[in-house]
C-alpha positions as CSV (number, residue, x, y, z in Angstrom):
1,X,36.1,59.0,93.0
2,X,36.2,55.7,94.6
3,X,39.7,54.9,93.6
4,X,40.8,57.5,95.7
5,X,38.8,56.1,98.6
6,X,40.1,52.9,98.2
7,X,43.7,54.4,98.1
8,X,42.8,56.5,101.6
9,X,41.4,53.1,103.5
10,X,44.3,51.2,102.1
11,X,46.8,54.5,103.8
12,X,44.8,54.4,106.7
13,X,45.0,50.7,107.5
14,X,48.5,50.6,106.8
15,X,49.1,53.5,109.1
16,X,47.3,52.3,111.7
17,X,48.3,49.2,111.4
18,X,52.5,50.6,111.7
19,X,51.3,52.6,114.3
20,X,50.4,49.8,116.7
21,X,53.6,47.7,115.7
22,X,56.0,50.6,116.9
23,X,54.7,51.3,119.9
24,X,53.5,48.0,121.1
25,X,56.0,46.0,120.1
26,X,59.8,46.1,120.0
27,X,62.1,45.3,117.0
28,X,62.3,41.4,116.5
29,X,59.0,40.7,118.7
30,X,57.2,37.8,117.3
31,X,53.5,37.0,118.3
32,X,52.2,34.0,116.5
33,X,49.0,33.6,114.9
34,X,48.8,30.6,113.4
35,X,52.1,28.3,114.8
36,X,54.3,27.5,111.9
37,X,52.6,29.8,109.3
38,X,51.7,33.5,110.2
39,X,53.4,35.5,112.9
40,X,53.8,39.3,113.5
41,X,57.0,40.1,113.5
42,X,58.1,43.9,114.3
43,X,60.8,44.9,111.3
44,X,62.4,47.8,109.5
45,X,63.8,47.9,106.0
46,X,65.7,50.7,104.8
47,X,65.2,49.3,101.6
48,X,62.7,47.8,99.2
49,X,61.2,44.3,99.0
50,X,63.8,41.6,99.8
51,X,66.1,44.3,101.4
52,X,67.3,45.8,98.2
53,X,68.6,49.1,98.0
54,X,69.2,49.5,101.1
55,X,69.5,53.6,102.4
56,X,68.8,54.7,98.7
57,X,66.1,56.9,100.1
58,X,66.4,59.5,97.4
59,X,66.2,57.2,95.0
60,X,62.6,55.9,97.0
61,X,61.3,59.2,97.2
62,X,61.9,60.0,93.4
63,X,60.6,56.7,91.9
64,X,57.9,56.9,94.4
65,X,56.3,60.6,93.5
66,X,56.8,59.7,89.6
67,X,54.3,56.5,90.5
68,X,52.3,58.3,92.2
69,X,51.6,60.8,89.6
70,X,51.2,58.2,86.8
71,X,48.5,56.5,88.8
72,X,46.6,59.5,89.4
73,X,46.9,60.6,85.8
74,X,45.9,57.0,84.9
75,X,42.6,57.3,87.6
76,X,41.6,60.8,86.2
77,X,41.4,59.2,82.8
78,X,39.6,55.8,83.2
79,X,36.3,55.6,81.5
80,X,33.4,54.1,83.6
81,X,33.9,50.5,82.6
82,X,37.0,50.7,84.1
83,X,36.4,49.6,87.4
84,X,38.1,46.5,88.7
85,X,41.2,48.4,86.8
86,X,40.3,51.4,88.6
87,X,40.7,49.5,91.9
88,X,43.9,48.0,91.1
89,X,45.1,51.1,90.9
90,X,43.3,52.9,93.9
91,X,44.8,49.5,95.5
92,X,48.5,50.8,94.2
93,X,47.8,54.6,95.1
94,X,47.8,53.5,98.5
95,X,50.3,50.8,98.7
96,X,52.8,53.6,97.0
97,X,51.8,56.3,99.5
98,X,51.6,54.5,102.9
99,X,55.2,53.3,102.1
100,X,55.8,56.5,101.4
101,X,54.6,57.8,104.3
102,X,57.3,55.8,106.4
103,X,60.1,57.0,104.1
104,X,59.6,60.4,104.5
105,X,58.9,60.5,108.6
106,X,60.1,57.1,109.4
107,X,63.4,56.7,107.3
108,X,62.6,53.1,106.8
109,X,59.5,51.6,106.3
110,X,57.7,48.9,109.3
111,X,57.2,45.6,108.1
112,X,55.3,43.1,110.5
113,X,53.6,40.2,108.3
114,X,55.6,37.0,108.3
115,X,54.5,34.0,106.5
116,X,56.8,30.7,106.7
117,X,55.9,28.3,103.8
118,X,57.4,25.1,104.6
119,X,60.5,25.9,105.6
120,X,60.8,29.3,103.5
121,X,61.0,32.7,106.0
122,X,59.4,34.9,103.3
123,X,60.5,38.4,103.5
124,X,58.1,40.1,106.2
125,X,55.8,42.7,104.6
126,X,52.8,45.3,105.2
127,X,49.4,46.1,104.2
128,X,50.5,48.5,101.8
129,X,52.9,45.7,100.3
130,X,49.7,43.7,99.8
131,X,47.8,46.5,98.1
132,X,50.8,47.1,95.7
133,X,51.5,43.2,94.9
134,X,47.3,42.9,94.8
135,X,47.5,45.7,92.3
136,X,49.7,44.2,90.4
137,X,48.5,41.2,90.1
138,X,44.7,42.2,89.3
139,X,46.3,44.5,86.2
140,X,48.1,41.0,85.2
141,X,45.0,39.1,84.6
142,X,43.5,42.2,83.3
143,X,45.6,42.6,80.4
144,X,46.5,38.8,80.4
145,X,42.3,38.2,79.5
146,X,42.2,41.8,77.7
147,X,41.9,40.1,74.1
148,X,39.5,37.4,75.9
149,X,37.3,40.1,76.8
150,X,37.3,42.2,73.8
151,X,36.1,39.0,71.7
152,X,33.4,38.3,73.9
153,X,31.9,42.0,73.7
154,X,32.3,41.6,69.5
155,X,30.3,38.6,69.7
């Protein structure tokens, strides 16, 4: 299905993308890409977003596989109409799994987008932070506009 392609690109980026990070750049090397906004910033968190839970790898590991088996229970069972929800969760798959990844061979997980807004360091993130955050926010609207649509297909 295409969900699961989606999930494999999203892996494969963020792999590759890690990949290049550790062995071309050091921890705390910062190459700008647009001054005062966007920089890549080579970083490890033991935890999760923010720093949270930091070393709780079990607890990672086991949250993570339950995740991971929900969305692929929830894929197998969309019907065909299902398709931007389909990719918010092909988007999730492989957000879920390419953090994953790092966990299990890694022990921490690279992070190497940094944004400053204004004056705000936001916590540095990956591609398959994006896909998981993206995910979640196209589900959001979804079921935010889920009545919305429903009424108009009645009508």
């Amino acid at each position: 299905m295409i969900y699961y392609l989606i999930a494999l690109l999203i892996i494969l980026a963020d792999q590759l993308s890690k990949w290049i990070i550790v062995h071309y750049m050091e921890i705390g090397d910062k190459i700008p890409v647009i001054n005062q906004f966007l920089y890549i910033t080579s970083h490890r968190n033991k935890g999760a977003a923010w720093g949270i839970l930091q070393g709780q790898m079990w607890f990672f590991y086991v949250v993570t596989s339950i995740v991971v088996v929900i969305l692929v229970i929830y894929i197998r069972n969309l019907k065909p109409e299902q398709k931007i929800f389909g990719s918010a969760l092909g988007l999730m798959l492989g957000g879920a799994i390419g953090n994953f990844i790092d966990r299990i061979f890694r022990k921490e997980v690279v992070d190497f987008i940094d944004i400053w807004i204004f004056s705000y360091d936001f916590p540095i993130f990956n591609i398959a932070d994006s896909a998981l955050v993206v995910g979640v926010c196209l589900i959001f609207v979804l079921t935010l506009f889920e009545g919305k649509f429903d009424k108009e297909k009645i009508e």
